[in-house]
N, C-alpha and C positions, 0 to 999 in steps of 0.2 A: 475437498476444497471447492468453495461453491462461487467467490466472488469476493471482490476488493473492495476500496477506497483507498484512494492513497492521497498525500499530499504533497505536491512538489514544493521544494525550496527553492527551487530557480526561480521562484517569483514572492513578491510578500503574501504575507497573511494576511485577508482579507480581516480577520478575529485580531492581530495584531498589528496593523501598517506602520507603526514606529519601528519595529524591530526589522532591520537589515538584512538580506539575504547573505548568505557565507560569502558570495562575490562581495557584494557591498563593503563587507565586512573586513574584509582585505584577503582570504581566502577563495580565488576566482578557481582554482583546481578541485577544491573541493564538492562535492554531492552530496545530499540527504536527504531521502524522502520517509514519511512513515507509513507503512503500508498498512491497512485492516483488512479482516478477512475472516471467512469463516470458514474452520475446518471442522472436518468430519474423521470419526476413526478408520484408519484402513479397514479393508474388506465391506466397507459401507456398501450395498445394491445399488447399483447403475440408475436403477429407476428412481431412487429414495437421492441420489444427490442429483438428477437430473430435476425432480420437481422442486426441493432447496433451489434452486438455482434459479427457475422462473418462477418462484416469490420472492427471490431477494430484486430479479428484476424489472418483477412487478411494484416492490415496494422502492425503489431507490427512484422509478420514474413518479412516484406519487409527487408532485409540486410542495409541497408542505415538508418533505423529508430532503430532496434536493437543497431547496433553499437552508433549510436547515444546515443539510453539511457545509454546502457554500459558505456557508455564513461560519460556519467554524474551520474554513480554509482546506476542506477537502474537497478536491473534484469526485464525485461518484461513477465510479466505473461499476458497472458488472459486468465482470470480465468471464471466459466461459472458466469451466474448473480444469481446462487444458492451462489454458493462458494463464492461470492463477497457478497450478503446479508448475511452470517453466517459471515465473516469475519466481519462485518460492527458490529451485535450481538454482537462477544465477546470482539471486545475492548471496546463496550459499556458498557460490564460487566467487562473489565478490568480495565477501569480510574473511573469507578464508584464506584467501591472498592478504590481506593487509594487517589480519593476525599473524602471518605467517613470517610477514617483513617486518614486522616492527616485534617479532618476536616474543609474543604477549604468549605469557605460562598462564594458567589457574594455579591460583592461589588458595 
């Protein structure tokens, strides 16, 4: 896990400004962001996803690729590959609960 972008919904879409955030929307309890990111296979070497890492955040500080994502309603984060596996953690424990409550089988 080398690094993110994600996109809050708590605010509009800079790519879409018509479209309402979930608050807006008449759901103010609701959350949804979508995360990117780039993973790597376990047992990957220390060194090998530590340099992934400062080229994703050498390239997400390039001004051409910011604005870029900006402009397609991602903030860019590179985030380290700590903070990007606990991130990974707690949505896991997020929809895991709410699969859990609402009872959702596979089909």
């Amino acid at each position: 896990m080398c690094g993110a972008w994600h996109y809050l919904a708590s605010r509009r879409s800079p790519a879409l400004p018509g479209v309402p955030t979930l608050a807006e929307a008449g759901a103010p309890d609701q959350e949804s962001e979508i995360i990117l990111g780039i993973l790597v296979p376990g047992g990957m070497p220390r060194d090998v996803i530590a340099r992934l890492h400062r080229e994703i955040v050498t390239i997400v500080a390039f001004s051409d690729v910011r604005e870029r994502l900006l402009a397609l309603g991602f903030e860019p984060i590179a985030s380290t590959p700590e903070e990007f596996a606990e991130r990974i953690r707690w949505e896991i424990e997020k929809w895991e609960k709410v699969i859990r409550a609402a009872d959702i089988k596979v089909q």
